[in-house]
N, C-alpha and C positions, 0 to 999 in steps of 0.2 A: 676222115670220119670224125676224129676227137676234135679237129678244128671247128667242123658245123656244131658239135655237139656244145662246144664250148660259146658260139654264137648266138645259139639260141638260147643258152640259157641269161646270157649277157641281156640279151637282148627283152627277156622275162625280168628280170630281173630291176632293169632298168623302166621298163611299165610299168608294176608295183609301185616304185619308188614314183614318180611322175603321179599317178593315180592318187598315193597319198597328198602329196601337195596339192592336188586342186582342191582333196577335199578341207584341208586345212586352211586353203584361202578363202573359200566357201563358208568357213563360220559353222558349219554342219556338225563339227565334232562336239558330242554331249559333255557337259557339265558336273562333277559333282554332285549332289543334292544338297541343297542348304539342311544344315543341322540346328533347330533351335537351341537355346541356352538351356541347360536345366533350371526346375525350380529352382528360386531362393527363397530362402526361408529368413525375415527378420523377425528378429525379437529385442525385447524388451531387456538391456543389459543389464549388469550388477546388480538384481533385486531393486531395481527401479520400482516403485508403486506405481502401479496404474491409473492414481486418482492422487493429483500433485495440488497444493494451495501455494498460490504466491502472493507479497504484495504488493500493489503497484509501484511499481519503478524496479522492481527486482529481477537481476537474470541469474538464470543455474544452464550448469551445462548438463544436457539429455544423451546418455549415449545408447546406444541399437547396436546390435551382434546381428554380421548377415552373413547368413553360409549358404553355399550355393559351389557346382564343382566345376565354374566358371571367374575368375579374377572379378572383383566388382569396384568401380570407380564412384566416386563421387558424383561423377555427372550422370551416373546409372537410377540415379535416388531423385526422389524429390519429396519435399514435404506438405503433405496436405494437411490445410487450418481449417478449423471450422467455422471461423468468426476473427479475420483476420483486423480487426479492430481492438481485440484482447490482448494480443498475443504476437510477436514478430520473431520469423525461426530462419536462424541464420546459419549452414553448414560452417564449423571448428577449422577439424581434424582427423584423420582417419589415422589407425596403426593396427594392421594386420586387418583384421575382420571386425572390427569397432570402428564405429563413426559416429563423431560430435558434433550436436548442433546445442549453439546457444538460445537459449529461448528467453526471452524478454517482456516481460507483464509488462502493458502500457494502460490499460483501463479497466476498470471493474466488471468483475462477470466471468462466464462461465464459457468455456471453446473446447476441442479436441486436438489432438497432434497425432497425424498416422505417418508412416514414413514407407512410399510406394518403391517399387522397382519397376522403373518403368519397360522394358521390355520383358519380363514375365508376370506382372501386374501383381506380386505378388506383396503382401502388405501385410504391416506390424502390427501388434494389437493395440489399439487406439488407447489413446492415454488422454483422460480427462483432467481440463486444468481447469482451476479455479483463480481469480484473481480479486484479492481481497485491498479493500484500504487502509492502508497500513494507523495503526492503532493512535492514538495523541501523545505526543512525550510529556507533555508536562500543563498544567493548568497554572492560572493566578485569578484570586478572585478580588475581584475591585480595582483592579490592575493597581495595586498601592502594596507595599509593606505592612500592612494594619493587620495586626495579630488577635485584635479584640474588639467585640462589639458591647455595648452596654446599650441595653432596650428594658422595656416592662411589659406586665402580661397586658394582652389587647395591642400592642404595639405591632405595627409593618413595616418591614426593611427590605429594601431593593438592594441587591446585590446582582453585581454583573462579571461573569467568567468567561474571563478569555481563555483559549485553549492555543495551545502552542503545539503545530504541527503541520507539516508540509501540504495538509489540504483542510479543507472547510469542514466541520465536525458539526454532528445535531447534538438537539440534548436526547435520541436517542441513543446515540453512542457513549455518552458518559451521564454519570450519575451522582448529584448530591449526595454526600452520606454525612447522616447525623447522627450522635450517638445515643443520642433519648430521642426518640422523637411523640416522646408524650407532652415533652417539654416546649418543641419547635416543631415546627413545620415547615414542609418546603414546595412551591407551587412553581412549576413553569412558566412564561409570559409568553415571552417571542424571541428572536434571537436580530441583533442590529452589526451588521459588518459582520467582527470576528468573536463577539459577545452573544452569550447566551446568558438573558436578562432572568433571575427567580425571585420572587418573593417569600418572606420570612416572616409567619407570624409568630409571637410569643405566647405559647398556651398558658405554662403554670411557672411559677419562681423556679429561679433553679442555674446551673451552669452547664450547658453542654458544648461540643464540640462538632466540628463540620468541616470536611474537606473533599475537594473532587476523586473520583475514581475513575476509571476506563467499566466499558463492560467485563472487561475479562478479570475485574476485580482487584486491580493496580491501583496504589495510589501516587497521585500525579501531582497535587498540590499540597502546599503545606496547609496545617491546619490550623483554623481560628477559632477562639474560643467563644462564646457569647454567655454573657451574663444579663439573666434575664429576673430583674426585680417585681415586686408583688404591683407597683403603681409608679406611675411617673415622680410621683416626688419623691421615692427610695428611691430611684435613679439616679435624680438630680442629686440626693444627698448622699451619695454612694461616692464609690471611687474612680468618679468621671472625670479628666483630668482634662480641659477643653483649651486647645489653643488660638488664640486669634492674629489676624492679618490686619492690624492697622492700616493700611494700603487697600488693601483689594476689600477690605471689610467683610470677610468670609473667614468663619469659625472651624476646626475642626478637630477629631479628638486626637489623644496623643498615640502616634506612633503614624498618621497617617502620611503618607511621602511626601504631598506638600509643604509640610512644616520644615524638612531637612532642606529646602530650596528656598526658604524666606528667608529675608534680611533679617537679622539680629534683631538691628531697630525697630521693625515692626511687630515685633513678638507683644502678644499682650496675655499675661497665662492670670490662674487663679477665679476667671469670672463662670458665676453660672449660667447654664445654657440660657434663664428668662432674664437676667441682667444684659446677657449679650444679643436678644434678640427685642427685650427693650429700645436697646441703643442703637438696633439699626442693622446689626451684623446680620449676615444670611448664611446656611450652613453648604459643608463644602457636597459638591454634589460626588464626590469621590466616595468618601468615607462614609457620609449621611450620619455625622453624630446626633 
């Protein structure tokens, strides 16, 4: 009796088991449910300002806090540009729940930086970048050493300022400053190559002074004096000190850089400016004595 009994249940037993494996080669057996990621949430790290100015050529590194109750990888992120001609954003570093990207101003103008997560599409608050051209270091006007102009009233002087700076500058971005300008006057012309050409008229007798600035109210060049007499012949009989070039036959006043490059022997000093343009001499187109 306990023999059958033990047969059949052997034999029960042994169906089950068989039952199961067909249906496990069969592929039948349900799944899991996929669980999506929770939100993440980025943000905008260490009191970062949301409205950044650069200037060209400039990188800073941007970092983003992303919390989420999922581990987050770098290759989880991506950066969306608004004007990918501005601006080039390139992932750092990550440590713990920070991640660095360097961002790199290439041209002028204005873009966005958001930073997505791409499988919860969850996103940072845009941060507006600005890219600015970087200011002029330094001026020279007349491209010469000459510290002093001698003119009179009714008298025009051209004068030409180079501007020394990693890019091409207008005369809106810098500014003649004079210090009477009752006395002189300053007119824009045109700008040639790396020159930006102005004109100097003489209003009333007197000495003022004049040197380049930035807009942002810097001074960039050194300053030259000008001494401006009642008439051309208080000029000439003033304290004009005119050098001349036996050789190249061109006059100029003193201090201008040409002089310090002539031959000794050719030096001719002492004459006035109608004595030297009697005899032929022509004036230097540098200095414009």
């Amino acid at each position: 009796m306990f023999r059958k009994i033990f047969i059949i249940l052997t034999a029960f037993i042994l169906c089950t088991v068989l039952a199961s494996c067909d249906e496990s080669d069969s592929g039948t057996l349900t799944q899991p449910p996929y669980t999506a990621p929770e939100p993440t949430t980025i943000s905008i790290s260490y009191g970062l300002n949301p409205t950044l100015t650069f200037e060209a050529g400039e990188s800073r590194m941007v970092c983003f806090k992303v919390e989420g109750d999922d581990p987050v990888l770098s290759n989880d992120l991506i950066a969306l540009i608004g004007d990918e001609d501005i601006i080039e954003v390139e992932y750092y570093d990550s440590s713990a729940k920070y991640f660095y990207y360097r961002v790199t101003a290439i041209n002028s103008g204005s873009t966005t930086l958001t930073i997505k997560h791409v499988d919860t599409d969850a996103t940072s608050e845009t941060v507006s970048i600005k890219v600015v051209k970087p200011g002029p270091s330094s001026a020279v006007i007349t491209d010469s050493i000459m510290t002093h102009i001698n003119t009179y009233v009714g008298d025009i002087k051209n004068i030409y300022v180079k501007i020394v700076g990693s890019e091409m500058y207008t005369s809106e971005e810098i500014e003649l400053v004079i210090s009477s300008e009752g006395l002189l006057s300053s007119e824009y012309v045109d700008a040639t190559d790396s020159y930006l050409h102005y004109k100097l008229t003489a209003l009333e007798a007197g000495k003022v002074t004049l040197y380049v600035a930035s807009k942002s109210g810097d001074k960039i060049s050194d300053e030259i004096t000008v001494e401006i007499h009642a008439s051309s012949t208080d000029a000439d009989d003033g304290e004009i000190a005119y050098i001349a070039n036996t050789s190249s036959m061109r006059y100029h006043v003193e201090g201008c850089s040409y002089t310090s490059q002539m031959n000794p022997s050719h030096i001719l000093e002492g004459k006035t400016k109608e004595w030297l343009e009697e005899n032929k001499y022509t004036p230097c187109e540098k200095c414009n004595p």
